[in-house]
N, CA and C of each residue as an Amber inpcrd file, in Angstrom:
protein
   213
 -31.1050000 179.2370000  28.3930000 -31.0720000 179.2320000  29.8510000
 -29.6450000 178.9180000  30.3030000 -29.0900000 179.6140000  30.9710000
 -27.6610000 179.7620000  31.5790000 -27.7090000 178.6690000  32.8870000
 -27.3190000 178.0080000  33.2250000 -26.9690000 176.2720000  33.8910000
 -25.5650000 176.9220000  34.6490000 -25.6280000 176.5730000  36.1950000
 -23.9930000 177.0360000  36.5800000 -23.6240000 175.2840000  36.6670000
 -22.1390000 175.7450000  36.8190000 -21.3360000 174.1910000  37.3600000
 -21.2260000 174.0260000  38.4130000 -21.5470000 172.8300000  39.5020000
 -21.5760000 172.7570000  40.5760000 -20.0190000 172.1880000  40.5460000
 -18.9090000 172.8300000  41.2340000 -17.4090000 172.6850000  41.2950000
 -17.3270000 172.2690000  43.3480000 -18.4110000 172.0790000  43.8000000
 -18.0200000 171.4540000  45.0830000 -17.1320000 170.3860000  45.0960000
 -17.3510000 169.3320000  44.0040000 -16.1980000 168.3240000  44.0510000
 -15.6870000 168.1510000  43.6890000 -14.6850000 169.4410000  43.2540000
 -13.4140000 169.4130000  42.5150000 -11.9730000 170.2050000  43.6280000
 -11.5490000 169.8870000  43.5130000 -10.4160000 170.2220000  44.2730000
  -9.5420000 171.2780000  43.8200000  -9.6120000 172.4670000  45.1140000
  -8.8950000 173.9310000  44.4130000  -8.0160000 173.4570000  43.7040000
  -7.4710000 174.2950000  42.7250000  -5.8460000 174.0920000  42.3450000
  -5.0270000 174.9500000  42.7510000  -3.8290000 174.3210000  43.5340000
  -2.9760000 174.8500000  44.4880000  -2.0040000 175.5840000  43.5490000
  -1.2090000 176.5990000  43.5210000  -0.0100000 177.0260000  42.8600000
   1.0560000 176.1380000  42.4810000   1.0040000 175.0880000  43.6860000
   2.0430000 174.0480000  43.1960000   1.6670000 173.1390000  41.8580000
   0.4910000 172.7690000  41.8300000  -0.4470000 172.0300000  40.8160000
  -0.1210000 172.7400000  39.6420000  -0.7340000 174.1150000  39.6250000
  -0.6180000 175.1500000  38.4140000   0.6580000 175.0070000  38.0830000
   1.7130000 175.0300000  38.7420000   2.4740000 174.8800000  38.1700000
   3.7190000 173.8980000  37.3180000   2.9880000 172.4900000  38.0200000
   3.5600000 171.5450000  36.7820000   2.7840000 171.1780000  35.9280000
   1.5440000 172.0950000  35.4060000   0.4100000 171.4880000  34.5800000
   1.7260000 171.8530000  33.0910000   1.4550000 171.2850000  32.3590000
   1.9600000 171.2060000  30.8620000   0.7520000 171.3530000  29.7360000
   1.0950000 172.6540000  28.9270000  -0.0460000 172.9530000  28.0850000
   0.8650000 172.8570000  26.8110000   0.4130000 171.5630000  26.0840000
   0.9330000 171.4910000  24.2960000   0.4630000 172.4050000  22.9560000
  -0.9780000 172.8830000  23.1370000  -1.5810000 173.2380000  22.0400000
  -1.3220000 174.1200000  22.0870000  -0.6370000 174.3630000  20.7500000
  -0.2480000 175.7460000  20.2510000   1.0500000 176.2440000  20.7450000
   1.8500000 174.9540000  21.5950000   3.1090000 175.6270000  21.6140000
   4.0000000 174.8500000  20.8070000   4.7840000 175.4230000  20.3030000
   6.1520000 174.8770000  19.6380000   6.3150000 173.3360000  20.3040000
   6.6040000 172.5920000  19.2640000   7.3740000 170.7930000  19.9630000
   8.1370000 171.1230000  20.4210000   8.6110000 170.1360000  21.1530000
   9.9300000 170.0930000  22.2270000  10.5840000 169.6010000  21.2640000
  10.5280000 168.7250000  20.5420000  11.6140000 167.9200000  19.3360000
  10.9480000 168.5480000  18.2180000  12.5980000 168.4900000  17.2670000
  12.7230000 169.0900000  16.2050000  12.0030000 167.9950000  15.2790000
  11.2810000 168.5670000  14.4470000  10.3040000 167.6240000  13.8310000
  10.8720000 168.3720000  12.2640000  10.9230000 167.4510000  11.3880000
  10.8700000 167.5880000  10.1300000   9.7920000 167.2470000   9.2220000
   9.0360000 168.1050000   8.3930000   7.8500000 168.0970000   7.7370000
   8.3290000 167.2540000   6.4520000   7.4400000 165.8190000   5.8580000
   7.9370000 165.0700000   4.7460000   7.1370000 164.7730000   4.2300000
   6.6740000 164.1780000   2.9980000   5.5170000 163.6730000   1.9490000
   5.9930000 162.1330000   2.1260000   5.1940000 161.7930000   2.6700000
   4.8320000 159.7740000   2.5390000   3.8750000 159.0080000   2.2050000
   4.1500000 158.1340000   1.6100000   3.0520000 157.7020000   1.0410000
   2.3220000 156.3350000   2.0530000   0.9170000 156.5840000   2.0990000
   0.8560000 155.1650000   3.5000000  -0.4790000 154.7710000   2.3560000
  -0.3450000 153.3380000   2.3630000  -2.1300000 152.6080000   1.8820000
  -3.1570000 153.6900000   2.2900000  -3.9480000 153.8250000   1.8670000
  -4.9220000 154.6760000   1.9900000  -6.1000000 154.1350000   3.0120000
  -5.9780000 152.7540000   3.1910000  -6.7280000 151.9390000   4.3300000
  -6.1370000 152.6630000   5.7170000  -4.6840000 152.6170000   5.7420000
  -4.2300000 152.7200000   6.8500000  -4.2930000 154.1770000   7.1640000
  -3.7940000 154.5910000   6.1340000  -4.3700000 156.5340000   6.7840000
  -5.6940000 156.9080000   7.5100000  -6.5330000 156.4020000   6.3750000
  -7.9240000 156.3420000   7.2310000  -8.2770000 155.7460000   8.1760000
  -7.4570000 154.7430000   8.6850000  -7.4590000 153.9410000   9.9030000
  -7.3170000 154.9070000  10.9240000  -6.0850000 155.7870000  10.7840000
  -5.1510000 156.4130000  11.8800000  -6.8120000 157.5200000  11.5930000
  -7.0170000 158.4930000  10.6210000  -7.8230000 159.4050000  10.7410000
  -9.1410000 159.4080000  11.1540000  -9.4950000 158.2930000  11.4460000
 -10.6180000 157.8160000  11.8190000 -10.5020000 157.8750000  13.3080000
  -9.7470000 158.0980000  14.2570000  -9.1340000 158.2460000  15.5430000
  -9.4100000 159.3300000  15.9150000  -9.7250000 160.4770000  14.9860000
  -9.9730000 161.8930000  15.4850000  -8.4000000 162.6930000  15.5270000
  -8.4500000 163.7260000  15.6910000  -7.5940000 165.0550000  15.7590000
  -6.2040000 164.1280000  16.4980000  -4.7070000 164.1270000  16.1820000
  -3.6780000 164.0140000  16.1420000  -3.3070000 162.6400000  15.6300000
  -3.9250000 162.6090000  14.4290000  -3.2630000 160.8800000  14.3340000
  -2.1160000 161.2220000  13.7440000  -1.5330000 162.4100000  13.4210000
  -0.1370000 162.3200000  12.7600000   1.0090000 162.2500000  13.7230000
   0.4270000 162.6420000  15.1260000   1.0460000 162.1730000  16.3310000
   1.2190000 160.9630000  16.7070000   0.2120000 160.0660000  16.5590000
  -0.2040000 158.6120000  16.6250000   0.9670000 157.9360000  16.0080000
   1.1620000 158.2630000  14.5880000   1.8510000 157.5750000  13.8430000
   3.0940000 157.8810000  14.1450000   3.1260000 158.9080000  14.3730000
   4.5820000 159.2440000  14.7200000   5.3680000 158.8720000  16.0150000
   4.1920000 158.4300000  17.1180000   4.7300000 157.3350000  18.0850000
   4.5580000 156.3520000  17.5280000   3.9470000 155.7350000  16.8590000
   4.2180000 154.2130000  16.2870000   5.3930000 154.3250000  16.0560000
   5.8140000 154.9190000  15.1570000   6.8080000 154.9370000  13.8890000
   8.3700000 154.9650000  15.1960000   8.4010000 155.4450000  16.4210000
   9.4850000 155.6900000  17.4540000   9.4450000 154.6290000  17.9380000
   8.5960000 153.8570000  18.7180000   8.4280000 152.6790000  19.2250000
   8.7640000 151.9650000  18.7450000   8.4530000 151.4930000  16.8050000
   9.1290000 150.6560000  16.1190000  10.5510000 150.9310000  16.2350000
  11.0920000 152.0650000  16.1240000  12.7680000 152.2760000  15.6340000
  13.2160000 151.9600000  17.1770000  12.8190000 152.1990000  18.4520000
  13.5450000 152.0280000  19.5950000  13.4910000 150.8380000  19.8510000
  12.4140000 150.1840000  19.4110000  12.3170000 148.3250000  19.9910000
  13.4050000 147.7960000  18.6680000  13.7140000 148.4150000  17.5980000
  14.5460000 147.2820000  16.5490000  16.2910000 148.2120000  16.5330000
  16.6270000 148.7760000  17.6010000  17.9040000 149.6280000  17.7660000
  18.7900000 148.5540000  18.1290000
């Protein structure tokens, strides 16, 4: 059985809107990222993977946050 969406209380999206929306998936990073083999406890990997879909993102803001707070 086909169900519609009731969109009364959503608010058109204006051209101006559309156009600072930012879509990541599937486009190229903005920063140059280098691909590396590391080794992490295997607790902690599964920690981060247990988070669902981008924990290599996760870590990889950890890992910036640490280097900018100890600069």
């Amino acid at each position: 059985m086909l169900r519609s969406i009731d969109l009364l209380d959503c608010p058109e999206i204006t051209p101006e809107m559309f156009a600072k929306a930012v879509v990541r998936r599937g486009l190229p990073a903005t920063k140059t990222k280098a691909q590396v083999t590391l080794r992490i406890d295997s607790d902690v990997l599964e920690r981060f993977k247990s988070q669902g879909r981008g924990y290599q993102t996760q870590i990889n803001q950890l890992l910036r946050a640490y280097m900018e707070a100890h600069q």
